[in-house]
Structures are given as structure tokens and as C-alpha cells.
MDTraj code that builds the backbone (N, CA, C; nanometers):
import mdtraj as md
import numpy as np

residues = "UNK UNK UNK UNK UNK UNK UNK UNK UNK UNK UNK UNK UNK UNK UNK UNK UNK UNK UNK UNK UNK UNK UNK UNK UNK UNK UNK UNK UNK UNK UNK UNK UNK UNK UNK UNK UNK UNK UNK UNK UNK UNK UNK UNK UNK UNK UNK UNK UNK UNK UNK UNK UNK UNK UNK UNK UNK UNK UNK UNK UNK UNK UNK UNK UNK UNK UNK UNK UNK UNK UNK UNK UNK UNK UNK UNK UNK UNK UNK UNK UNK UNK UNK UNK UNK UNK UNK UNK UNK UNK UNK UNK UNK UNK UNK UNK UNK UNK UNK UNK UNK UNK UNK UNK UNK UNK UNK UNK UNK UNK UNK UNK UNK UNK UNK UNK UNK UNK UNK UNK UNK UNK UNK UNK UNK UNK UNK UNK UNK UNK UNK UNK UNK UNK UNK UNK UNK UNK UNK UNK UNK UNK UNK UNK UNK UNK".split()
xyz = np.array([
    [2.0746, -4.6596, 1.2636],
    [2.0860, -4.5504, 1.3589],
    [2.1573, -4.5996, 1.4839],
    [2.2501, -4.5120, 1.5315],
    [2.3059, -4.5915, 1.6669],
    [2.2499, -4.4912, 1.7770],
    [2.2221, -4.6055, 1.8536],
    [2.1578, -4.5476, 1.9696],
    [2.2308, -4.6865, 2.1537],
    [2.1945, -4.6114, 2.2290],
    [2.2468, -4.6977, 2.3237],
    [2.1327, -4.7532, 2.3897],
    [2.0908, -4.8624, 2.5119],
    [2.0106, -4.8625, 2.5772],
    [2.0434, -4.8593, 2.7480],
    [1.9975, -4.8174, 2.7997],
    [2.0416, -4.7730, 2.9628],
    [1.9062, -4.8000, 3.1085],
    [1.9412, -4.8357, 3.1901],
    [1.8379, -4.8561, 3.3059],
    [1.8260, -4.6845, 3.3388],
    [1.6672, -4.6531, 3.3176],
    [1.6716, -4.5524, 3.3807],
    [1.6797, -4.4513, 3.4328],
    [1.7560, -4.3386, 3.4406],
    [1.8001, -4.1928, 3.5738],
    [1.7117, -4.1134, 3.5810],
    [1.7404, -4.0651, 3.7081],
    [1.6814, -3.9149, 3.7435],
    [1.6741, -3.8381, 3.6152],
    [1.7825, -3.8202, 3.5355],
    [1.8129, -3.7328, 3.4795],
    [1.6835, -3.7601, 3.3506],
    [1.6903, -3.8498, 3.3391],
    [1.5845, -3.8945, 3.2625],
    [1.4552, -3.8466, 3.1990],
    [1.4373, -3.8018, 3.3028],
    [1.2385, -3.7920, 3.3416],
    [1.2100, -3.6947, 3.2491],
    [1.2069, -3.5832, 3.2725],
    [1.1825, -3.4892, 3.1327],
    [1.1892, -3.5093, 3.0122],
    [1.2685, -3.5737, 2.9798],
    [1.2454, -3.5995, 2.8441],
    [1.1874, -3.6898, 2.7918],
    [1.1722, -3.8178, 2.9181],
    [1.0218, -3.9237, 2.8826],
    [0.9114, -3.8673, 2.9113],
    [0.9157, -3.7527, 2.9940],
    [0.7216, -3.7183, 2.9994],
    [0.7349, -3.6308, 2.8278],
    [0.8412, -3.5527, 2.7911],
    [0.8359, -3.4635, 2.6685],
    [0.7714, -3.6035, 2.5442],
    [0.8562, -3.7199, 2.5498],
    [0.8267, -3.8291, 2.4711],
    [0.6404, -3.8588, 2.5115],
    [0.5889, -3.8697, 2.6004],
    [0.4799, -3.9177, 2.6631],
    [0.4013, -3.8164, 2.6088],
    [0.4079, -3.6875, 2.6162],
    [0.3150, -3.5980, 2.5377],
    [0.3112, -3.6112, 2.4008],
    [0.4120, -3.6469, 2.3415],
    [0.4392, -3.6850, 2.1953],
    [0.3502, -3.7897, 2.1571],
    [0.3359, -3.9035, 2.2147],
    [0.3154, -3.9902, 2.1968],
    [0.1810, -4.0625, 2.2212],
    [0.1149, -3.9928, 2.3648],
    [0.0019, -4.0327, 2.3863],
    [-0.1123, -3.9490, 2.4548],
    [-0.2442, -4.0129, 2.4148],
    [-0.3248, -3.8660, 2.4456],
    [-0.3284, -3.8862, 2.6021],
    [-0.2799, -3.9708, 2.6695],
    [-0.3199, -3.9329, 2.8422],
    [-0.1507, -3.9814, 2.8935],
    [-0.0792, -3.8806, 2.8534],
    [0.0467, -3.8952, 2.9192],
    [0.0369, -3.9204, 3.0225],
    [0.1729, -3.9781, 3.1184],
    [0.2134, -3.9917, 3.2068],
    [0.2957, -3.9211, 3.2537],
    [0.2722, -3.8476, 3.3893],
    [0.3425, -3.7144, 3.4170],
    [0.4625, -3.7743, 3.4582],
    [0.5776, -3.6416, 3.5009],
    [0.7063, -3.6765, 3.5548],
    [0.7146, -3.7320, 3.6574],
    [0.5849, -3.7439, 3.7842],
    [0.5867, -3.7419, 3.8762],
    [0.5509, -3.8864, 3.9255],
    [0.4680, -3.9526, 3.7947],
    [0.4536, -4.1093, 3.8089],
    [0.5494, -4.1920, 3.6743],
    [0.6804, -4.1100, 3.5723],
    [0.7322, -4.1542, 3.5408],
    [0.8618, -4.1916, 3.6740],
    [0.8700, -4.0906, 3.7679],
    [0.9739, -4.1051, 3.8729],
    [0.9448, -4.1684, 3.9552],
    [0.8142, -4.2290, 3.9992],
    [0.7790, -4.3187, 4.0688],
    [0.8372, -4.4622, 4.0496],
    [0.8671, -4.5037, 3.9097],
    [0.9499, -4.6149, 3.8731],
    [1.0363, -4.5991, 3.9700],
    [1.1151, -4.5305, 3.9516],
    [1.2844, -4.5293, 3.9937],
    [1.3106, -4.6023, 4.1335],
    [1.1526, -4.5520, 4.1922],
    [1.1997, -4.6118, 4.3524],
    [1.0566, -4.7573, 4.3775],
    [1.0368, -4.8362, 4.2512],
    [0.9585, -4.8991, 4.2800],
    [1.0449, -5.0499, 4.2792],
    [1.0852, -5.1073, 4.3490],
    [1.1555, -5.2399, 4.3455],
    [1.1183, -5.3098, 4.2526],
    [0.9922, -5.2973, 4.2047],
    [0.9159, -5.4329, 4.1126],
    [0.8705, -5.3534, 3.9512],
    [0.9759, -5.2382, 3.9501],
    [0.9322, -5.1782, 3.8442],
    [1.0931, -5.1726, 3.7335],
    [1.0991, -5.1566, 3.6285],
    [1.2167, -5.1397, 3.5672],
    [1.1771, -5.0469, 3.4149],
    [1.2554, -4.9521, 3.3818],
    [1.2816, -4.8775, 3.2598],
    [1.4016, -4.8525, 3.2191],
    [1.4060, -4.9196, 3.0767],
    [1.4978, -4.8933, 3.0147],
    [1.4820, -4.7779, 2.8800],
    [1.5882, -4.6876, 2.8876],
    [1.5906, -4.5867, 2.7735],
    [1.7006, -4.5841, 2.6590],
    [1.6317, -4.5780, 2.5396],
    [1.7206, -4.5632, 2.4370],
    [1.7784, -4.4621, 2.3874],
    [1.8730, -4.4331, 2.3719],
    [1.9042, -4.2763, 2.3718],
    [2.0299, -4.2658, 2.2209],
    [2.0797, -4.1656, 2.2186],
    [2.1511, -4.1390, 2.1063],
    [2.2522, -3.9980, 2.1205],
    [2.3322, -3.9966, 2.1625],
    [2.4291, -3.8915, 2.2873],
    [2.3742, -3.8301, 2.3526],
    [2.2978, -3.9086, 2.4340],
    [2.2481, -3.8467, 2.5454],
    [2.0774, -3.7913, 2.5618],
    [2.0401, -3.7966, 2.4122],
    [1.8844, -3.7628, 2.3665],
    [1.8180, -3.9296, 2.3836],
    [1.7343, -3.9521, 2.5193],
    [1.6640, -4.0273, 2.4589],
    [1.5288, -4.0463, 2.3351],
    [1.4937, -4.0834, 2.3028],
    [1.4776, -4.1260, 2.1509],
    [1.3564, -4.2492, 2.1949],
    [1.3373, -4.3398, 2.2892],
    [1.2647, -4.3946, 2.3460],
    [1.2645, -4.4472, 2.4611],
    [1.1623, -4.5257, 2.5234],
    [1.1927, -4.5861, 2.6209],
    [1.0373, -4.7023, 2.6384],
    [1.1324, -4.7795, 2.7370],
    [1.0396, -4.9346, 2.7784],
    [1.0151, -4.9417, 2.8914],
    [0.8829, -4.9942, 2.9852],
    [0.9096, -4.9942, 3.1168],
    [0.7978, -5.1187, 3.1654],
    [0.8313, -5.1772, 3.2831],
    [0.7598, -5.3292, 3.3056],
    [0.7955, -5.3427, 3.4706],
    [0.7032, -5.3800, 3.4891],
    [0.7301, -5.4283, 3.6708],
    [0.6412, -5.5848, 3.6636],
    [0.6763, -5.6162, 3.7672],
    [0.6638, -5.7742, 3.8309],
    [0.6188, -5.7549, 3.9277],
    [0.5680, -5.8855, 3.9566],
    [0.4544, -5.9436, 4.0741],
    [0.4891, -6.0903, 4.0744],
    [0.5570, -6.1281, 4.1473],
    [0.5808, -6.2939, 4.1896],
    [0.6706, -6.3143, 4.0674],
    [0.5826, -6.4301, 3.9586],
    [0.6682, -6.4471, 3.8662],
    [0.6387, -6.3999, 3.7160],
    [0.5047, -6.3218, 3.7607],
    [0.4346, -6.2648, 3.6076],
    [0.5041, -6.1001, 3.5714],
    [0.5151, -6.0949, 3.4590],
    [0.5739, -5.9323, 3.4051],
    [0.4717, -5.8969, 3.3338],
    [0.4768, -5.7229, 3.3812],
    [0.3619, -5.6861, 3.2891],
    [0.4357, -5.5181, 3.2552],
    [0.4093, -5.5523, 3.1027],
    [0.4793, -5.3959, 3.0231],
    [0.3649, -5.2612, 3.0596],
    [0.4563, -5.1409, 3.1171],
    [0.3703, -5.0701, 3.1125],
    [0.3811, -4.9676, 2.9834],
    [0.4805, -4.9538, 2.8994],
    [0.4257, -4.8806, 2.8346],
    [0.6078, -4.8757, 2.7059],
    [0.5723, -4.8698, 2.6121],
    [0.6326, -4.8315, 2.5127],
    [0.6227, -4.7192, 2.4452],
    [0.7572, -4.6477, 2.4336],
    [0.7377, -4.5293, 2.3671],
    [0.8491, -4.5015, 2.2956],
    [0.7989, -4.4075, 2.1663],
    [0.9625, -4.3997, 2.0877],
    [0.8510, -4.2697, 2.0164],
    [0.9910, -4.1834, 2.0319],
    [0.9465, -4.0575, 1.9179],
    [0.9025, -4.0639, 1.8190],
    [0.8250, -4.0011, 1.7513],
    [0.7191, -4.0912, 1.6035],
    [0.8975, -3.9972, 1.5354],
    [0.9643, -3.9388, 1.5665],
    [1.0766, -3.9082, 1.4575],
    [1.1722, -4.0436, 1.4298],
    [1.1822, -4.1255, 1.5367],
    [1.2651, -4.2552, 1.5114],
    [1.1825, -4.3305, 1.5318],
    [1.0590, -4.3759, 1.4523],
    [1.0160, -4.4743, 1.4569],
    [1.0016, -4.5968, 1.3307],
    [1.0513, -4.6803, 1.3478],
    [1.0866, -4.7772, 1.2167],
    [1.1987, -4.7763, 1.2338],
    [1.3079, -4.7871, 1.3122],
    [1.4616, -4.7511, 1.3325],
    [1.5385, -4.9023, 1.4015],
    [1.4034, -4.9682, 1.4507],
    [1.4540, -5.1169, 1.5488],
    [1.4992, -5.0926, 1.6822],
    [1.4442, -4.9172, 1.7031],
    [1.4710, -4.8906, 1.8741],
    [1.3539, -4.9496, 1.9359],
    [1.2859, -4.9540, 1.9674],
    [1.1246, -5.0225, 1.9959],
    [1.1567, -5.1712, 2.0212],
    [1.2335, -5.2762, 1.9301],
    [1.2764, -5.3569, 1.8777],
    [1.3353, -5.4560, 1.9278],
    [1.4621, -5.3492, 1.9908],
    [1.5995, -5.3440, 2.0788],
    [1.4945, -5.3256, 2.1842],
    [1.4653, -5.2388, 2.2485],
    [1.3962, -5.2111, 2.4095],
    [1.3072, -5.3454, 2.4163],
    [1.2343, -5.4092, 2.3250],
    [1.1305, -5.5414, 2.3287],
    [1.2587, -5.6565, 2.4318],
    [1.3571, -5.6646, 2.3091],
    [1.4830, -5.7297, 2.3377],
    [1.5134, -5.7611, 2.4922],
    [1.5581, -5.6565, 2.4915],
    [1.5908, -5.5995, 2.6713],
    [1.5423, -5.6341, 2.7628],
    [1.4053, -5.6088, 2.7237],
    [1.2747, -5.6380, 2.8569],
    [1.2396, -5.7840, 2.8895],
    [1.2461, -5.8890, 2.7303],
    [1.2671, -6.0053, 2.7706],
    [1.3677, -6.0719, 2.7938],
    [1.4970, -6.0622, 2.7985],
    [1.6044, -6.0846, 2.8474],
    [1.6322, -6.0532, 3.0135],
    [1.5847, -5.9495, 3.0371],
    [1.5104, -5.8833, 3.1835],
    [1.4738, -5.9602, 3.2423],
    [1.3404, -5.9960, 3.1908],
    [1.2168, -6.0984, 3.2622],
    [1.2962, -6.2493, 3.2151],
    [1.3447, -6.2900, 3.1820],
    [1.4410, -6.4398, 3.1887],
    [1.5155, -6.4782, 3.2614],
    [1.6269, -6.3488, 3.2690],
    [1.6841, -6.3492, 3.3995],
    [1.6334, -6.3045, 3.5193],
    [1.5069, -6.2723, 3.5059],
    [1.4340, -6.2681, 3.6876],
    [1.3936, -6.4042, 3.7074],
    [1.3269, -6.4655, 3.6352],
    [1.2996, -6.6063, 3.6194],
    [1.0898, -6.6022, 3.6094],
    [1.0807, -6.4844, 3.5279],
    [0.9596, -6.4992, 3.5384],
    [0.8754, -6.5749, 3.4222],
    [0.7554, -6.6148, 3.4381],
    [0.6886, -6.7552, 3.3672],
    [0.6293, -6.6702, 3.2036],
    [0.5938, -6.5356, 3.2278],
    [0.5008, -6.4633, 3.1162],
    [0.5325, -6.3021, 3.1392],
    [0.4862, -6.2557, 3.0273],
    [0.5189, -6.0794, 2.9935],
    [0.3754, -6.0359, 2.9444],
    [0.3228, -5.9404, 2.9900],
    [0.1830, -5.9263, 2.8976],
    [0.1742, -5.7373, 2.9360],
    [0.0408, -5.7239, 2.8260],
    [0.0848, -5.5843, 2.7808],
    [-0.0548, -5.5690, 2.7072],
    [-0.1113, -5.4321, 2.7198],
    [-0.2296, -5.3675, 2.6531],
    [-0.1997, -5.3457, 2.5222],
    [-0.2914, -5.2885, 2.3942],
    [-0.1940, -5.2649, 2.3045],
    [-0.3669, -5.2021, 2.2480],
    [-0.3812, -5.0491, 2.1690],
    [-0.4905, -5.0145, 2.1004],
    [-0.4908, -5.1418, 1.9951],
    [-0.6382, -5.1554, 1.9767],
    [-0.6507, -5.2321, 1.8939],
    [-0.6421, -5.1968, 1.7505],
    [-0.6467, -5.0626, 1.7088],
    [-0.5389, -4.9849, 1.5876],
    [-0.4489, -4.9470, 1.5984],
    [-0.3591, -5.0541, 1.6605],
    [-0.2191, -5.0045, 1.6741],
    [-0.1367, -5.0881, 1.6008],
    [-0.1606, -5.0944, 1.4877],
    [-0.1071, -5.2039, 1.3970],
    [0.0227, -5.2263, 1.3998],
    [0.0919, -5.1283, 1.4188],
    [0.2205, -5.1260, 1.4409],
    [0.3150, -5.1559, 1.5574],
    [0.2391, -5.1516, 1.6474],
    [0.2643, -5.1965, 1.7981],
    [0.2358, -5.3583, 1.8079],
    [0.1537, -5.3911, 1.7513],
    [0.1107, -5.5389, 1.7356],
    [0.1089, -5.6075, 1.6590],
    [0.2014, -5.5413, 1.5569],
    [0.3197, -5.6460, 1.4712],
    [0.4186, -5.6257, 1.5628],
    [0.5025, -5.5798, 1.6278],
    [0.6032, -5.5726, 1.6768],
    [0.6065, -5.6491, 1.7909],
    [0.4744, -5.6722, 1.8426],
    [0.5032, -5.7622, 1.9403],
    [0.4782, -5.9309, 1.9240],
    [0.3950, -5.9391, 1.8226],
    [0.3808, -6.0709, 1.7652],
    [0.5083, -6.1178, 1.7138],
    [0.6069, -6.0367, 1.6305],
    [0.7447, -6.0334, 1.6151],
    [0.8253, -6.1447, 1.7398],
    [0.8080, -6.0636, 1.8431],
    [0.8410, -6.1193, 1.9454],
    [0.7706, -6.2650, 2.0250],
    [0.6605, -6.2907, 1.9911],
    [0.6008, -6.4697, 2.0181],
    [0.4774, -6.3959, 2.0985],
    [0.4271, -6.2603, 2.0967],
    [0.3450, -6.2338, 2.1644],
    [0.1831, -6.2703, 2.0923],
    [0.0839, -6.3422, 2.1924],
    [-0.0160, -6.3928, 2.1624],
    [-0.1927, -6.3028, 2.2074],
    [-0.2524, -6.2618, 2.1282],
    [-0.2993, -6.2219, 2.1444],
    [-0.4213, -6.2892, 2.2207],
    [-0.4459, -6.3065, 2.3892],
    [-0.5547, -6.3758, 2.4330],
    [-0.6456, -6.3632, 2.4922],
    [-0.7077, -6.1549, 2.4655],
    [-0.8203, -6.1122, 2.4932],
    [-0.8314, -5.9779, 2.4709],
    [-0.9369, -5.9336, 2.4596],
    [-0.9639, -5.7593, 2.4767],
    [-1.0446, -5.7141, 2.5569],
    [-1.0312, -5.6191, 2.5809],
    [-1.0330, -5.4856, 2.7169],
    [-1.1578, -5.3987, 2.6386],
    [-1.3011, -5.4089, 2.6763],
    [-1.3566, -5.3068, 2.5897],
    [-1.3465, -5.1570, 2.6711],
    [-1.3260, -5.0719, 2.6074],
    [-1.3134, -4.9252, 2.5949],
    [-1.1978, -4.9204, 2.6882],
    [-1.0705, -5.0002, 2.6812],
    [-0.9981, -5.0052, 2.7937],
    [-0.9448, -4.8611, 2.7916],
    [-0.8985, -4.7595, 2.6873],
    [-0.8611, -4.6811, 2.6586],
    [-0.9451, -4.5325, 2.6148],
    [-0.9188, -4.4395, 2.6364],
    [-0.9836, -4.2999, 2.6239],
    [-0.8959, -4.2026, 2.5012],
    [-0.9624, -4.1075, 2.5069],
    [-0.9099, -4.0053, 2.4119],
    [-0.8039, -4.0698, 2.3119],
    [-0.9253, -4.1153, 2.1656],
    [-1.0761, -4.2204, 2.1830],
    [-1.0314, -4.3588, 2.2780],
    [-1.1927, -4.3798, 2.3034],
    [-1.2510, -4.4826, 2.3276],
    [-1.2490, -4.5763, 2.2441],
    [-1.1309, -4.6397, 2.2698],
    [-1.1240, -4.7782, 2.1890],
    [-1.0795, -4.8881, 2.2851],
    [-1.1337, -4.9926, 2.2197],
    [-1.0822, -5.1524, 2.2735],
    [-0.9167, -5.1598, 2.2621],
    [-0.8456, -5.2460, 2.3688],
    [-0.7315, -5.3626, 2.3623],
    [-0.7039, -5.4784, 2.3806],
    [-0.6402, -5.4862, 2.3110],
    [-0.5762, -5.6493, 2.3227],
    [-0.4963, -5.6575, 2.4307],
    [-0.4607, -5.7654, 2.4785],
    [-0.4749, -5.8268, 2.5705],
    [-0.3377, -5.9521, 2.5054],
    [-0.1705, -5.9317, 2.5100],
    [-0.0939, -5.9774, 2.4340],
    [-0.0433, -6.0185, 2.5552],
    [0.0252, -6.1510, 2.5456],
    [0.1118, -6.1764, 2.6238],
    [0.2375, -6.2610, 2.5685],
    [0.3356, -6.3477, 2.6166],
    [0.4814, -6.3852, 2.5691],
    [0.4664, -6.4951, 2.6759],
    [0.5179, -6.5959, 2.6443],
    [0.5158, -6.7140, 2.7674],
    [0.6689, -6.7414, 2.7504],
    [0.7273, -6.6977, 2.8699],
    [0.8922, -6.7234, 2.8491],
    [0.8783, -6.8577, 2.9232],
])
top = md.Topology()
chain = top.add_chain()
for i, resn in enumerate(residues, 1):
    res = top.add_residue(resn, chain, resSeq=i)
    for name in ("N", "CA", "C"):
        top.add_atom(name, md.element.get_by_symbol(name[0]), res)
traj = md.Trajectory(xyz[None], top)
């Protein structure tokens, strides 16, 4: 599938909160997806496909630690290596900031989210009980030591 990847826009936002309802039971509104845009220590990248994004990645920093806030890809392109590509990105991102680690929540039935990040050298080195709602389930606790 060809798709592009891009930092970001205004133009953006709607169609990651449309993805965010798709995707999860306590979306994130437009109003704290646009909060990125003007956060210095925050970054999102979107994958798109003429102009439809299709997914997106997003991670902010603190000194020299990165922490993912959230992955998302339309369950219509999912298995496609967009998810994959955006993983890509984000640590190439955090390398060239010069930061030490990447870490990230992940449901603990999210089997698919956590192959994909183990893919990537991510280590699983704790869980979060009931970190998550609508259900109440545990997470892991993954991180990447660049």
C-alpha cells in the first residue's frame, strides 16, 4: 500500500480524532489532539494516502527520555506496515534528538500492538494495574533503550 508519512497540520485534526473514535474507547478529542501542535516537547507524525490519513504516531520528551503517546491506524489498514513505518519514524526522531529511551503503555491484550513493538527491541519492564478503562484492564509498561 503506498502511503506517505508527514509531521503533523492543522489540517489534520479531524480526521485523527475521526481515527481516535475508531480506534479507542476513551478518544482523544480535537482539542487535546491540537494541543500537540503547539507543545515544543511533543511531536506527531501522520500516515496518509492522498491526503486521507490512514494513521498516525505521537511522542513528546522530557530531558532525554521519550515517551509514545499513542498509536493509531484505521482497523481498515491495519497489517499494511503503516504502524511499522510510523514505529520507524519515531525512533529515528528520538536518535536524532539524542534521547537515552522511548517507552509506551500498551493493553495487555493487545497482542498485536506488542508484537509490533517487541519487533522494534521494545522490552517489556512492568505493568500498570487497571491502568486503562472501558474495560478495566492492566498495561505493560514497554520501553526501547536507544
Amino acid at each position: 500500500m503506498d502511503f506517505n508519512i508527514e509531521p503533523m497540520r492543522r489540517e489534520h485534526i479531524p480526521a485523527l480524532a475521526g481515527l481516535e473514535k475508531l480506534c479507542f474507547s476513551e478518544p482523544w478529542s480535537e482539542k487535546a489532539i491540537a494541543s500537540q501542535l503547539s507543545n515544543k516537547d511533543a511531536k506527531v507524525f501522520v500516515a496518509q494516502n492522498g491526503g486521507l490519513p490512514l494513521a498516525y504516531a505521537g511522542m513528546y520528551s522530557a530531558l532525554d527520555e521519550g515517551y509514545i503517546s499513542n498509536v493509531c491506524t484505521h482497523p481498515l489498514f491495519r497489517g499494511k506496515g503503516i504502524a511499522s513505518a510510523l514505529m520507524a519514524v519515531l525512533i529515528d526522531y528520538s536518535r536524532a534528538k539524542g534521547l537515552d529511551f522511548l517507552s509506551l503503555e500498551v493493553r495487555v491484550s493487545n497482542r498485536d500492538a506488542i508484537s509490533l513493538y517487541k519487533k522494534y527491541g521494545f522490552l517489556v519492564i512492568g505493568r500498570r494495574k487497571s491502568f486503562y478503562a472501558k474495560p478495566t484492564e492492566d498495561a505493560y509498561i514497554m520501553t526501547f533503550y536507544l
